[in-house]
FIKEDREN-80620 format. One record per residue (C-alpha): x, y, z. Coordinates in steps of 0.5 Angstrom, whole numbers, plus 500, padded with zeros to 3 digits. Layout:
<recs>
XYZ;...
</recs>
This chain:
<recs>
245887456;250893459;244896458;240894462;245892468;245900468;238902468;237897474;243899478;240906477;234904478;236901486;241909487;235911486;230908491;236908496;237915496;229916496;229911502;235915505;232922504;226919508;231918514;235923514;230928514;225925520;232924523;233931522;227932526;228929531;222925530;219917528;217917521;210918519;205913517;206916509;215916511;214908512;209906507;214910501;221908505;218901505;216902497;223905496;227899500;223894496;224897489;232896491;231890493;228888486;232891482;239888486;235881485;234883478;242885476;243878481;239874475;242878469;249876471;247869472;244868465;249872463;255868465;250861464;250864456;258864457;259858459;255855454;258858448;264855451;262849451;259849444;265852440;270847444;273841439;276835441;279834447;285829446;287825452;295824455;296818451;293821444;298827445;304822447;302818440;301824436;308826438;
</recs>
């Protein structure tokens, strides 16, 4: 799935970027943002927020998928003195 960890970790530039626009240019300015600046700043902030929570989940079935391959193919496990007998 390295594609959809791309397109999520494009996703959350973007809406950082969008919201950092949104901040620079009222800071330009010299003045507070307007009721519209807030709403898109809040919308773009919440799109990055679901988009790193959504590659924190990825990486979490991800690795949960690992470790359970790696238990699946590991094949008998011997104990100290079955190895010593087996010498």
């Amino acid at each position: 799935m390295p594609q959809l960890l791309d397109q999520l970790r494009e996703q959350r530039a973007t809406a950082r970027t969008a919201a950092d626009e949104i901040l620079t240019r009222a800071s330009i300015e010299g003045r507070d943002l307007t009721a519209e600046e807030f709403a898109d700043h809040t919308r773009h902030v919440t799109a990055e927020r679901e988009a790193a929570d959504a590659m924190e989940a990825e990486r979490d079935r991800q690795l949960a998928e690992v470790r359970a391959m790696a238990t699946r193919n590991r094949g008998p496990v011997l104990s100290r003195q079955a190895a010593e007998v087996a010498r």
